[in-house]
PDB file of N, H, CA, C and O in Angstrom:
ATOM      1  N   UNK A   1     -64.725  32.799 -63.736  1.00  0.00           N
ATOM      2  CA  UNK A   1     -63.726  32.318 -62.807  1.00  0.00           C
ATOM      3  C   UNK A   1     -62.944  33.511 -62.278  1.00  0.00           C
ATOM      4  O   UNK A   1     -62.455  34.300 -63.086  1.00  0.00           O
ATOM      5  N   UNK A   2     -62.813  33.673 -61.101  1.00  0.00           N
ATOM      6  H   UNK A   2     -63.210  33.032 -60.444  1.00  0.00           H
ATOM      7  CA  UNK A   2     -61.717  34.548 -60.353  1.00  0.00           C
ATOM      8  C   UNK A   2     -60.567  34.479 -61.037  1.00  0.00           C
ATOM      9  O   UNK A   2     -59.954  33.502 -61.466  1.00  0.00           O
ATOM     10  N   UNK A   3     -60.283  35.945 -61.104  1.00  0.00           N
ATOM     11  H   UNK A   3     -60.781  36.739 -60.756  1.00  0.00           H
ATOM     12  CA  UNK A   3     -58.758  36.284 -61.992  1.00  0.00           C
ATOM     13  C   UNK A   3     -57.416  35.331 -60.572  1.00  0.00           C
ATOM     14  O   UNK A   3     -56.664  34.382 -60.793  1.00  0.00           O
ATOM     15  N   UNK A   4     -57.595  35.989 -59.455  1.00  0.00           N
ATOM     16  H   UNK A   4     -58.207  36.760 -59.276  1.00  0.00           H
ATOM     17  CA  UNK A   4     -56.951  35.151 -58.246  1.00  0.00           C
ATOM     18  C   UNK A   4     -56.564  33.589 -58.319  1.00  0.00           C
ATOM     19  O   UNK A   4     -55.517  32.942 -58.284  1.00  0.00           O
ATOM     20  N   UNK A   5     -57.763  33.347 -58.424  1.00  0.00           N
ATOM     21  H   UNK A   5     -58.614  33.872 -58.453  1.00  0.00           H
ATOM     22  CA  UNK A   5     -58.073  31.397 -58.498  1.00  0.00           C
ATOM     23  C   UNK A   5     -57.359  30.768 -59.725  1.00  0.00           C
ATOM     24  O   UNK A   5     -56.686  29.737 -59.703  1.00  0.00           O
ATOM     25  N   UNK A   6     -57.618  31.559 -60.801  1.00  0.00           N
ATOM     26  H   UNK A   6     -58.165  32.396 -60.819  1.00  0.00           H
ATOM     27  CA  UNK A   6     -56.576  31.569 -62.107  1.00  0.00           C
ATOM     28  C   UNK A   6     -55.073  31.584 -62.122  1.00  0.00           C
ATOM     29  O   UNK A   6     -54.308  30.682 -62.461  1.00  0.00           O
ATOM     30  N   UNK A   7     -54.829  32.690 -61.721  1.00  0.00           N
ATOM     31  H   UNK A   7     -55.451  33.423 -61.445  1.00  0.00           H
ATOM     32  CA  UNK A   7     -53.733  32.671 -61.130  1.00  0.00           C
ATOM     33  C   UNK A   7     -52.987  31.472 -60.195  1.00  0.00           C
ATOM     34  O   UNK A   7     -52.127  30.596 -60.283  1.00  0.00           O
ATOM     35  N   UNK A   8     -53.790  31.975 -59.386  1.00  0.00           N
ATOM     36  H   UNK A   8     -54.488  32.687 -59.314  1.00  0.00           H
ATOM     37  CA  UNK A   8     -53.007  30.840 -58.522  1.00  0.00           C
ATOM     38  C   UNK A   8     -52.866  29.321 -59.103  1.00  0.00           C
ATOM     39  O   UNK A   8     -51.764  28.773 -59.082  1.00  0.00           O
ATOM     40  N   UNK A   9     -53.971  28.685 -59.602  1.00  0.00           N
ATOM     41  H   UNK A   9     -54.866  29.130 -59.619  1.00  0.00           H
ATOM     42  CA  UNK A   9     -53.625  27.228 -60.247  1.00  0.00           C
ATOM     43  C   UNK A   9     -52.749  27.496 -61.237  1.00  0.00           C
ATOM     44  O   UNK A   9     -52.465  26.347 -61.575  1.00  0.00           O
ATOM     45  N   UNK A  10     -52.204  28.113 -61.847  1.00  0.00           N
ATOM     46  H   UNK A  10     -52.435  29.046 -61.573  1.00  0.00           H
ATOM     47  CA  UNK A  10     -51.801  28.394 -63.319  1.00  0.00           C
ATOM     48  C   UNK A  10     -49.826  28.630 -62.143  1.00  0.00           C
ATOM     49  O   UNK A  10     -48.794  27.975 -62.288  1.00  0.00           O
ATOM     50  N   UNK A  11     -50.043  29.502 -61.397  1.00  0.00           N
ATOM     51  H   UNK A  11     -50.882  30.034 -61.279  1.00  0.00           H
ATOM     52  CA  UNK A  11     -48.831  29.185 -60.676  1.00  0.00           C
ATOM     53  C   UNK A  11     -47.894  28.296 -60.042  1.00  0.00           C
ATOM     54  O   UNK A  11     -46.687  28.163 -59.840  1.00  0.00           O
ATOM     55  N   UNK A  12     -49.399  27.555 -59.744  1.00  0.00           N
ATOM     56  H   UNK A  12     -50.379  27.663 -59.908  1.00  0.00           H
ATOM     57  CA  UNK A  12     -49.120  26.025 -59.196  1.00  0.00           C
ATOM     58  C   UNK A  12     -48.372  24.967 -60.341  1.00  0.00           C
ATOM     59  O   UNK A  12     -47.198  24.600 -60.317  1.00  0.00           O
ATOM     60  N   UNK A  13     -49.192  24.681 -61.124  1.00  0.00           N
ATOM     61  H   UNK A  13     -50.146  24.979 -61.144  1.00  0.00           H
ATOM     62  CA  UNK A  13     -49.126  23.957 -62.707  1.00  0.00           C
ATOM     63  C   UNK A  13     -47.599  24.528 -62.654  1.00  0.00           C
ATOM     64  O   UNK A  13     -46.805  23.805 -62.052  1.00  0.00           O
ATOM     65  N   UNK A  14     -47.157  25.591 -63.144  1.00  0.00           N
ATOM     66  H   UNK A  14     -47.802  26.178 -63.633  1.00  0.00           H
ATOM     67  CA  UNK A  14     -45.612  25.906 -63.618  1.00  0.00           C
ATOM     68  C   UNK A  14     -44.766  25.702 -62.684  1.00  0.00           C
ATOM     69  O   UNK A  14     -43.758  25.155 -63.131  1.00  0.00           O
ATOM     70  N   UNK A  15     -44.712  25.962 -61.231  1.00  0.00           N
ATOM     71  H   UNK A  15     -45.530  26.407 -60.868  1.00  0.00           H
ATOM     72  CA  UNK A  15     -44.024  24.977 -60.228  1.00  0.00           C
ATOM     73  C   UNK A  15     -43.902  23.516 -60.521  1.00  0.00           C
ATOM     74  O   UNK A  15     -42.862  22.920 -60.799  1.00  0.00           O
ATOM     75  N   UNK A  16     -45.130  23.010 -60.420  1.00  0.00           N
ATOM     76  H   UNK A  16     -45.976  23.495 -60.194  1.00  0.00           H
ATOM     77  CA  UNK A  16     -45.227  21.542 -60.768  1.00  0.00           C
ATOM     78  C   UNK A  16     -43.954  21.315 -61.672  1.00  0.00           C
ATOM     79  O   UNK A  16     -42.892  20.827 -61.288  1.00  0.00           O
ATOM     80  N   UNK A  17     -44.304  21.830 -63.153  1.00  0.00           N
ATOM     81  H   UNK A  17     -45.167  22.227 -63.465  1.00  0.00           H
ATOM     82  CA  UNK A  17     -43.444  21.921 -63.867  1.00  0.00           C
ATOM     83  C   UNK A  17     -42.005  22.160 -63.784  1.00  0.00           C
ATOM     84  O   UNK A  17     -41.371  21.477 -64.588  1.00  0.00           O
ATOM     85  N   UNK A  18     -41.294  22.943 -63.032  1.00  0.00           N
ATOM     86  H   UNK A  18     -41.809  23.497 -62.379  1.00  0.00           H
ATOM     87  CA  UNK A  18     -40.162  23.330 -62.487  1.00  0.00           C
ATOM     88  C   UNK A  18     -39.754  22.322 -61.716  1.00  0.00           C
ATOM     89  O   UNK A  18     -38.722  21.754 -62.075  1.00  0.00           O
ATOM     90  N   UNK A  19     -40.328  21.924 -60.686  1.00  0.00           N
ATOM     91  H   UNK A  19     -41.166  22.385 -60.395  1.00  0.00           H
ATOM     92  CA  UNK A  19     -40.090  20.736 -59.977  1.00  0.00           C
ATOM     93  C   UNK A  19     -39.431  19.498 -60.749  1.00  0.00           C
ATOM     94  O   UNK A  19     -38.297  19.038 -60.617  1.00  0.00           O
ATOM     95  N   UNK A  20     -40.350  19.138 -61.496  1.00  0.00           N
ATOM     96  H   UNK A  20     -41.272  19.511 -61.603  1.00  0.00           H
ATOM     97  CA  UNK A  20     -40.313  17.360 -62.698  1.00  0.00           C
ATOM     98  C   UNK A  20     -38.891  17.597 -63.183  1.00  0.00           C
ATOM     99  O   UNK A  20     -37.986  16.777 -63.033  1.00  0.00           O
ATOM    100  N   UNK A  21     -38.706  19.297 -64.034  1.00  0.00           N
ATOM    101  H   UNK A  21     -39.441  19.964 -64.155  1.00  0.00           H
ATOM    102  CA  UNK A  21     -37.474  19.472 -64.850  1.00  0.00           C
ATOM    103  C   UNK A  21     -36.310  19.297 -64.060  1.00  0.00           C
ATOM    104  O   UNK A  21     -35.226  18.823 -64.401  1.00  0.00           O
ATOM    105  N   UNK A  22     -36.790  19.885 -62.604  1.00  0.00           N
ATOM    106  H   UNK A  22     -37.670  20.269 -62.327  1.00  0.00           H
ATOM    107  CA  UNK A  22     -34.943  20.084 -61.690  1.00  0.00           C
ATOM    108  C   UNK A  22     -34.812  18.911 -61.233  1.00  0.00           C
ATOM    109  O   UNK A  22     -33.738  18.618 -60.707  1.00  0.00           O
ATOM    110  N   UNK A  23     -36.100  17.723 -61.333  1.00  0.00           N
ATOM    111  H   UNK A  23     -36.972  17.960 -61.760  1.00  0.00           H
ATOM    112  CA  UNK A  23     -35.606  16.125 -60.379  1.00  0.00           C
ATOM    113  C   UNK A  23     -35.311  15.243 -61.738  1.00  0.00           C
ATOM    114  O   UNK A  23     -34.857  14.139 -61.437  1.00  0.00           O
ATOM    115  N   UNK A  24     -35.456  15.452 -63.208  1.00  0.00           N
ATOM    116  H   UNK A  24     -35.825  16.348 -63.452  1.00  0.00           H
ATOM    117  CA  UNK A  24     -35.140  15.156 -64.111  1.00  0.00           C
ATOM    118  C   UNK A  24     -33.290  15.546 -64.235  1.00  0.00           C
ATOM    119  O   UNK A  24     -32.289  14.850 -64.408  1.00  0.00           O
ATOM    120  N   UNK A  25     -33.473  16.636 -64.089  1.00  0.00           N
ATOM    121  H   UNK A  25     -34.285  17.201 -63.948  1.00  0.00           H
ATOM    122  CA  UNK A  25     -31.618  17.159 -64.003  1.00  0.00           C
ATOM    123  C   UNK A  25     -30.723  17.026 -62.825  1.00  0.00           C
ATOM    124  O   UNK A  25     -29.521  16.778 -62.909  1.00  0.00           O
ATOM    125  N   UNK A  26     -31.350  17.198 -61.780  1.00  0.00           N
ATOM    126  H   UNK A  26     -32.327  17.400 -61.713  1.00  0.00           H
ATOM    127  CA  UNK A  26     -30.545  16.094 -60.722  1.00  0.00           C
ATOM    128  C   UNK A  26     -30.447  15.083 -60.767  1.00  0.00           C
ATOM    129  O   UNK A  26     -29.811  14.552 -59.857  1.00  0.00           O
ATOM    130  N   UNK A  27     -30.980  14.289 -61.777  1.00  0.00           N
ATOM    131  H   UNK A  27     -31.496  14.721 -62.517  1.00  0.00           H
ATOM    132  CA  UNK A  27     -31.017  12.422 -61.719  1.00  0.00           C
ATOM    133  C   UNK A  27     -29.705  12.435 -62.998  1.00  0.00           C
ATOM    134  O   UNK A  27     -28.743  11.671 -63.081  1.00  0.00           O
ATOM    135  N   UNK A  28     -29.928  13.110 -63.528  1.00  0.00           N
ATOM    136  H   UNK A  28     -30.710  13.730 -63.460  1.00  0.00           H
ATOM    137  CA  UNK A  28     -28.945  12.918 -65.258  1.00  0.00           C
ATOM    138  C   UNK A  28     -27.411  13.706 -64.668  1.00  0.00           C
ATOM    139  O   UNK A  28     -26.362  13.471 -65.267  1.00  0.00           O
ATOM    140  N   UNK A  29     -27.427  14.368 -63.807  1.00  0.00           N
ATOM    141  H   UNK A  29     -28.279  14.559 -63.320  1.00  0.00           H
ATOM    142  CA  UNK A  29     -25.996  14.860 -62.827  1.00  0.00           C
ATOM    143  C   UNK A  29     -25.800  14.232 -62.376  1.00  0.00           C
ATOM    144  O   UNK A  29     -24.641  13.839 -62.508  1.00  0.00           O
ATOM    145  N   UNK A  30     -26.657  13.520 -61.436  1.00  0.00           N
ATOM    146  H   UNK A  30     -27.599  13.839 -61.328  1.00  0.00           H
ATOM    147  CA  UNK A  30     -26.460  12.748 -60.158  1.00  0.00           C
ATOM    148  C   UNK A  30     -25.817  11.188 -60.902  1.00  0.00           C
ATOM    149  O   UNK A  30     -25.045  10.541 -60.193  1.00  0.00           O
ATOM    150  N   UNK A  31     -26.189  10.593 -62.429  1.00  0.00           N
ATOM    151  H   UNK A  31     -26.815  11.118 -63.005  1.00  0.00           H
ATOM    152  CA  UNK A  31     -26.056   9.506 -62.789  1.00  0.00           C
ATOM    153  C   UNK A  31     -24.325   9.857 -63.840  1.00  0.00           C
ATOM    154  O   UNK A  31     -23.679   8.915 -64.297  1.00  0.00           O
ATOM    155  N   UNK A  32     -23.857  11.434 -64.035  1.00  0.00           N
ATOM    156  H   UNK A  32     -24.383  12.200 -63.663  1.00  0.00           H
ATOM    157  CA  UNK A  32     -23.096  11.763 -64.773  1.00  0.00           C
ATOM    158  C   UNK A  32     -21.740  11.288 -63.710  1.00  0.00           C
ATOM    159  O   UNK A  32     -20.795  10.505 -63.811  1.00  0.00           O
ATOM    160  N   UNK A  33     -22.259  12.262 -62.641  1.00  0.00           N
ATOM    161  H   UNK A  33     -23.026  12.898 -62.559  1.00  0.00           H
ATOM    162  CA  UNK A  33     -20.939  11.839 -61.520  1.00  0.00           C
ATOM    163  C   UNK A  33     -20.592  10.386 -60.903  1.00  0.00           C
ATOM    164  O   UNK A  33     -19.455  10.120 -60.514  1.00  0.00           O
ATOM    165  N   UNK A  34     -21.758   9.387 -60.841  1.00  0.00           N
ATOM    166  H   UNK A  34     -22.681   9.603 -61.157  1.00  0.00           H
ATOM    167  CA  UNK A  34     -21.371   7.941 -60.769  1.00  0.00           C
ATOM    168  C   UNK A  34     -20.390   7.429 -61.449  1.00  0.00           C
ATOM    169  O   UNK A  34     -19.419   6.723 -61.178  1.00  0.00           O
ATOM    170  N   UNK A  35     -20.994   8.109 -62.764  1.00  0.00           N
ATOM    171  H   UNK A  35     -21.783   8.683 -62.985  1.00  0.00           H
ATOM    172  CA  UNK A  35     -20.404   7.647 -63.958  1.00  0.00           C
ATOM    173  C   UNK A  35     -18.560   8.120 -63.563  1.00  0.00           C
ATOM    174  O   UNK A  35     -17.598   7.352 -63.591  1.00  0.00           O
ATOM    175  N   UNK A  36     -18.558   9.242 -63.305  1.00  0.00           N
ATOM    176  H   UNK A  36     -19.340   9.866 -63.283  1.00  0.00           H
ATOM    177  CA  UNK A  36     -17.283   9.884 -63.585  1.00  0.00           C
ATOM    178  C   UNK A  36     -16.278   8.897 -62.256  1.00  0.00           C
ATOM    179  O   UNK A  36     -15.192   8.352 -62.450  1.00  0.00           O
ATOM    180  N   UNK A  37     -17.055   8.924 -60.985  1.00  0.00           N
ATOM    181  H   UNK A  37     -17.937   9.367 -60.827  1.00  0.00           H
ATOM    182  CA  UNK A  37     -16.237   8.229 -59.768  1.00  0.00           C
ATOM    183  C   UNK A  37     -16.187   6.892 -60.389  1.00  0.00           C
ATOM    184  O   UNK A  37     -15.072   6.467 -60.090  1.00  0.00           O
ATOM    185  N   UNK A  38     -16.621   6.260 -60.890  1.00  0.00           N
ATOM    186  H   UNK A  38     -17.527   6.606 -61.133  1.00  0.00           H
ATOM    187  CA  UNK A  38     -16.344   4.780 -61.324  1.00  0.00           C
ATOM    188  C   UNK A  38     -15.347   4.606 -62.436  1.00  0.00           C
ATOM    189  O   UNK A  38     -14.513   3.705 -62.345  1.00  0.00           O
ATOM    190  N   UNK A  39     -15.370   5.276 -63.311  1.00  0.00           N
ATOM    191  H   UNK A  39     -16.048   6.008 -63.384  1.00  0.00           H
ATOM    192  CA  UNK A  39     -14.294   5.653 -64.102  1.00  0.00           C
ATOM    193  C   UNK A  39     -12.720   6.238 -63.518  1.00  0.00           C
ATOM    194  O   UNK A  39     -11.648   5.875 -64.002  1.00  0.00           O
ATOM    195  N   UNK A  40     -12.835   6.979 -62.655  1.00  0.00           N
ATOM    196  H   UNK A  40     -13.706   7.275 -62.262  1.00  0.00           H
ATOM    197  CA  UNK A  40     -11.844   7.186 -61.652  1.00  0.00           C
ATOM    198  C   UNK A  40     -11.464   6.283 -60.696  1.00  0.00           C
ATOM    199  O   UNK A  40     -10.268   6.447 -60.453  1.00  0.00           O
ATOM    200  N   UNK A  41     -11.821   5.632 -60.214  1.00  0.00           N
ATOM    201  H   UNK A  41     -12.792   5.499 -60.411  1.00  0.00           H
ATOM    202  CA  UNK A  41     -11.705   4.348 -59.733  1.00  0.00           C
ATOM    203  C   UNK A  41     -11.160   2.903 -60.419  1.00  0.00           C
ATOM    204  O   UNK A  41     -10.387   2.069 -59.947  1.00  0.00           O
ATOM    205  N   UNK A  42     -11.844   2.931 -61.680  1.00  0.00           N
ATOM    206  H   UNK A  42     -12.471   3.608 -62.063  1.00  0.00           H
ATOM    207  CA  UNK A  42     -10.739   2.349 -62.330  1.00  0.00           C
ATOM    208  C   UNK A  42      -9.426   2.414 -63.115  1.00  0.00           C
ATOM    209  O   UNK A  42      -8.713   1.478 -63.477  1.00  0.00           O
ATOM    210  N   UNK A  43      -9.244   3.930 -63.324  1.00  0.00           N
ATOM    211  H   UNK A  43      -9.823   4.690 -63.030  1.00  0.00           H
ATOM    212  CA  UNK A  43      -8.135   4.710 -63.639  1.00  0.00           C
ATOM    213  C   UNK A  43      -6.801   4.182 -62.517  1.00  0.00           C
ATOM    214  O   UNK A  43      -5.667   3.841 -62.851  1.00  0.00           O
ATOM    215  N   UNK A  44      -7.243   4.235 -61.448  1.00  0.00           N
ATOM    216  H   UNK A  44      -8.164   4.512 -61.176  1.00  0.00           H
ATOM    217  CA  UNK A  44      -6.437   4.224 -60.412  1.00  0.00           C
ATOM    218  C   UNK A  44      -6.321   2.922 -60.004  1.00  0.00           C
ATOM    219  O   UNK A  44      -5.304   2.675 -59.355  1.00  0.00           O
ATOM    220  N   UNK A  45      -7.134   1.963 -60.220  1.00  0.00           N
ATOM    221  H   UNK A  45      -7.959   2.164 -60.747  1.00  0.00           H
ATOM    222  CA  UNK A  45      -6.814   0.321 -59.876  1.00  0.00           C
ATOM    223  C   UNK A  45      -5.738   0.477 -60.812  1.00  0.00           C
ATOM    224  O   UNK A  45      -4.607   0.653 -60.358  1.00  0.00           O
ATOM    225  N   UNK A  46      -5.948   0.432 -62.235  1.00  0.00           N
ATOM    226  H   UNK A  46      -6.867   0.289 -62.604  1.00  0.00           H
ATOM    227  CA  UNK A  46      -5.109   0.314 -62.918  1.00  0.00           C
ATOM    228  C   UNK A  46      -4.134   0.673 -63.067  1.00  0.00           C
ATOM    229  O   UNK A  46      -3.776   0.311 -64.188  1.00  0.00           O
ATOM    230  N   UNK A  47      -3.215   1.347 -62.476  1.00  0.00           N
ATOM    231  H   UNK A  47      -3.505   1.641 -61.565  1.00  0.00           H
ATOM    232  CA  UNK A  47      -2.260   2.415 -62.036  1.00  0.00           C
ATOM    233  C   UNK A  47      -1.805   1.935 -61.211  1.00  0.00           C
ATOM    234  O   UNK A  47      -2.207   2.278 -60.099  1.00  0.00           O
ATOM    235  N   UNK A  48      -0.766   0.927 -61.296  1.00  0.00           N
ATOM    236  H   UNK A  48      -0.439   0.649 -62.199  1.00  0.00           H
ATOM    237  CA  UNK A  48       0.074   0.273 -60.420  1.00  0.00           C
ATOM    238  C   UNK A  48       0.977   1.621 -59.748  1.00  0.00           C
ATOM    239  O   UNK A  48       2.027   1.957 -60.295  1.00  0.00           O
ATOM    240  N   UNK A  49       0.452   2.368 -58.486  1.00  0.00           N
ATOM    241  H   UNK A  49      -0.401   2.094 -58.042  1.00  0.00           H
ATOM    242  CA  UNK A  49       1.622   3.671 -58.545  1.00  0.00           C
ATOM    243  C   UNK A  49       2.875   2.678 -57.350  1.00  0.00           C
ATOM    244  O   UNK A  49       2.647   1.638 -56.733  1.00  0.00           O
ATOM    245  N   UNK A  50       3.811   3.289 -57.380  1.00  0.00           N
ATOM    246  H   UNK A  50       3.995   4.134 -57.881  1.00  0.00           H
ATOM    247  CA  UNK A  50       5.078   2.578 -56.885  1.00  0.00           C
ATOM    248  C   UNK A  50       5.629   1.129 -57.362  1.00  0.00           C
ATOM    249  O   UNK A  50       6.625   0.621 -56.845  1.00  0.00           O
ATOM    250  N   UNK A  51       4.918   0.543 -58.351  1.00  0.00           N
ATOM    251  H   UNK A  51       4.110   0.955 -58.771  1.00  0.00           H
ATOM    252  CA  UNK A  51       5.509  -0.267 -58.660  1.00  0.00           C
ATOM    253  C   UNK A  51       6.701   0.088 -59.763  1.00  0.00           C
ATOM    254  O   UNK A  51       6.387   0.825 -60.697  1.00  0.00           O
ATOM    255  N   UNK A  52       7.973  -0.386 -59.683  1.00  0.00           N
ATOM    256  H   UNK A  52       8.228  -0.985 -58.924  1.00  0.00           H
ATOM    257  CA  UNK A  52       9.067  -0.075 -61.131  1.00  0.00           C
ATOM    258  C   UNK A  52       9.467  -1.500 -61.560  1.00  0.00           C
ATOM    259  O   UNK A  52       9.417  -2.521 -60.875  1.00  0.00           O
ATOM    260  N   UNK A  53       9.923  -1.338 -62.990  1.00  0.00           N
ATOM    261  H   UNK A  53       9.963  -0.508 -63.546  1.00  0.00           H
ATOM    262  CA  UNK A  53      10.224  -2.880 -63.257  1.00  0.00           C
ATOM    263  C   UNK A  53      11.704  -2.837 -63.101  1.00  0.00           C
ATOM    264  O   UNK A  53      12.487  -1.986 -63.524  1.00  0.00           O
ATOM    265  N   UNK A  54      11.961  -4.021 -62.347  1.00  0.00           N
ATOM    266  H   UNK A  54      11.325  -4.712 -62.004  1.00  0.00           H
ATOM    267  CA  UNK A  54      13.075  -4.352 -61.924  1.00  0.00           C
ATOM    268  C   UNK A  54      14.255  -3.842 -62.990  1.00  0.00           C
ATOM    269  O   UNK A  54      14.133  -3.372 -64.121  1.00  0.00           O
ATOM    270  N   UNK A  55      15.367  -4.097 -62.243  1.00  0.00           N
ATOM    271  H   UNK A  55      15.467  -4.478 -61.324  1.00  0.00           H
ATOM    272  CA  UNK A  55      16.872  -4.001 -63.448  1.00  0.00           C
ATOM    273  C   UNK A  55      16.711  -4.679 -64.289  1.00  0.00           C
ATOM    274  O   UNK A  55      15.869  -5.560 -64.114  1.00  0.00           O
ATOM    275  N   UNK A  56      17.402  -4.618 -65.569  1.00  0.00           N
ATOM    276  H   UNK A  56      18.086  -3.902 -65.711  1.00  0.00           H
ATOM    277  CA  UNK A  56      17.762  -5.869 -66.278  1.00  0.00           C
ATOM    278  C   UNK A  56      18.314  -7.164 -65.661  1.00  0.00           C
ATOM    279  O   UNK A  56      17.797  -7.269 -64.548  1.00  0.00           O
ATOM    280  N   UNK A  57      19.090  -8.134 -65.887  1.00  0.00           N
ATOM    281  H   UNK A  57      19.510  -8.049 -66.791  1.00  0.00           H
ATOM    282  CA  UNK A  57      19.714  -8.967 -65.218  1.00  0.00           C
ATOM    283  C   UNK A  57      20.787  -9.512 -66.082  1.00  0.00           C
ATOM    284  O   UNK A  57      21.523 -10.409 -65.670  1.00  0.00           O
ATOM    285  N   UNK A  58      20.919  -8.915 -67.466  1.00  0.00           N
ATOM    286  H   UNK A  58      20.321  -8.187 -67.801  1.00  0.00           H
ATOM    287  CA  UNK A  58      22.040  -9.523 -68.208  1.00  0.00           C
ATOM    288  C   UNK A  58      21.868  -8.178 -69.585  1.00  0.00           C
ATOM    289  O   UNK A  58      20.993  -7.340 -69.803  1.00  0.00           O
ATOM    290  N   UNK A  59      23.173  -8.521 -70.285  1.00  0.00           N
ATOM    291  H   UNK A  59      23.885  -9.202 -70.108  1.00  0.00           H
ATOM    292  CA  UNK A  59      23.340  -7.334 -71.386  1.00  0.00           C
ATOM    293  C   UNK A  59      24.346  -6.024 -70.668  1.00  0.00           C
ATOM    294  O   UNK A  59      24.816  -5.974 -69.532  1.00  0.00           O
ATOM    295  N   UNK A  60      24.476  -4.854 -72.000  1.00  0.00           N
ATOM    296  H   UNK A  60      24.094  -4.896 -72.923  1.00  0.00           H
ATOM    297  CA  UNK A  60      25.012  -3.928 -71.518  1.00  0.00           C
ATOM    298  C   UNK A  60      23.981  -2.717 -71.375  1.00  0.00           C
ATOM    299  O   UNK A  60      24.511  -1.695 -70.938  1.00  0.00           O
ATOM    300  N   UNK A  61      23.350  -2.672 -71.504  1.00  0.00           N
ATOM    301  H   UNK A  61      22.919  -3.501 -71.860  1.00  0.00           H
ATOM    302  CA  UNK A  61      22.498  -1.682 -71.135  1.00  0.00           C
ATOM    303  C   UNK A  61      21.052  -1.995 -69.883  1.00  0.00           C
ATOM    304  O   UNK A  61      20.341  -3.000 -69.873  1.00  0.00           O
ATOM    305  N   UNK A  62      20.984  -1.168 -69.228  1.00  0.00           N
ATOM    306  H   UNK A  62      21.561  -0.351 -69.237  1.00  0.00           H
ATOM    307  CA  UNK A  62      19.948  -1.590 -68.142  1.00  0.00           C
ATOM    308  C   UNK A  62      20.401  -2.473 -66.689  1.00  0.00           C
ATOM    309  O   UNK A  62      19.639  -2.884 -65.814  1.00  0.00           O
ATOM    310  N   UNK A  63      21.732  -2.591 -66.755  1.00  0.00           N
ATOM    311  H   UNK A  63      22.351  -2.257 -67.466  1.00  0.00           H
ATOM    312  CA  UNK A  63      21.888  -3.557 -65.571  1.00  0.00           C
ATOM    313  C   UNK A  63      22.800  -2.874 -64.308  1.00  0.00           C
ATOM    314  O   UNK A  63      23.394  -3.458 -63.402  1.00  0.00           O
ATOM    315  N   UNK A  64      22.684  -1.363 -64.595  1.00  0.00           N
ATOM    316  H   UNK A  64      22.201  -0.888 -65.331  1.00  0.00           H
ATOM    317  CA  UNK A  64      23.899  -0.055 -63.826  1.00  0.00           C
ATOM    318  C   UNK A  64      22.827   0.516 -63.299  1.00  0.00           C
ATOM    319  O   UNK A  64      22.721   0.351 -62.083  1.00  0.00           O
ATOM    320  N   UNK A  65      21.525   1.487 -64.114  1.00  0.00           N
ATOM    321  H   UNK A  65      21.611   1.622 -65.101  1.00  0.00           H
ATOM    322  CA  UNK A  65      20.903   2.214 -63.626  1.00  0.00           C
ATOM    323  C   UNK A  65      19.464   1.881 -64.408  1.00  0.00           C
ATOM    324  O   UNK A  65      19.079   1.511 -65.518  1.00  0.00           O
ATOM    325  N   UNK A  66      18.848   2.305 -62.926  1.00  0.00           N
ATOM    326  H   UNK A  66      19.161   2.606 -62.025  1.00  0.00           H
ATOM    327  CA  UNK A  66      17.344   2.091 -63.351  1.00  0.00           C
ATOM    328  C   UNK A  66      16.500   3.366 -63.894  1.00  0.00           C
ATOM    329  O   UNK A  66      15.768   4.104 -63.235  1.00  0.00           O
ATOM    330  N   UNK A  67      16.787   3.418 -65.199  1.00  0.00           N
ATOM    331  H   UNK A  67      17.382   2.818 -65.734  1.00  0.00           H
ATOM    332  CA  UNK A  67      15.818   4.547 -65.271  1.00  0.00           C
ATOM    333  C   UNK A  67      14.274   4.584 -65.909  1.00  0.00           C
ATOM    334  O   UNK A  67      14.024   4.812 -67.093  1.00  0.00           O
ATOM    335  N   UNK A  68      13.644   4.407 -65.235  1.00  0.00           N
ATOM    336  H   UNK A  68      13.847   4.222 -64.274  1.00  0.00           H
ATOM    337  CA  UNK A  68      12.213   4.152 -65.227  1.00  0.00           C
ATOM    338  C   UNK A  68      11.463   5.195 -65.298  1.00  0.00           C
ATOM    339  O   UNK A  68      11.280   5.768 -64.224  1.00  0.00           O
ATOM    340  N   UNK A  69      10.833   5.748 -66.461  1.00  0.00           N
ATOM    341  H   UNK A  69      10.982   5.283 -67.333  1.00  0.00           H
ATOM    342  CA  UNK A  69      10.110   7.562 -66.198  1.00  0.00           C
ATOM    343  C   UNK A  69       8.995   7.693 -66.505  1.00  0.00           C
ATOM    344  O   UNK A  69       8.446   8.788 -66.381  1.00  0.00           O
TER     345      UNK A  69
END
């Protein structure tokens, strides 16, 4: 067999190979960051931002100033 012809399939084959591994690791990134925006997404539903709970409405404490932190 041609040292060339050797070569060359044997170059091919380890591309091949390179290929499978980097669409294997773009799928397991690509499924990490779903993961992460959906999780962030519910971080932030949940995160009533601007809402404060009202004053008190009776007692001595809580019914002067709202301090909410």
């Amino acid at each position: 067999m041609d040292v060339a012809a050797s070569s060359a399939v044997s170059t091919a084959l380890y591309m091949n190979q390179a290929q499978t591994a980097e669409q294997a690791q773009m799928q397991v990134f690509q499924q990490a960051l779903e993961q992460q925006a959906q999780q962030v997404s519910e971080v932030l539903a949940s995160a009533d931002l601007g809402a404060q709970p009202d004053l008190a409405q009776e007692g001595s404490r809580g019914t002067q100033v709202n301090t909410y932190a």
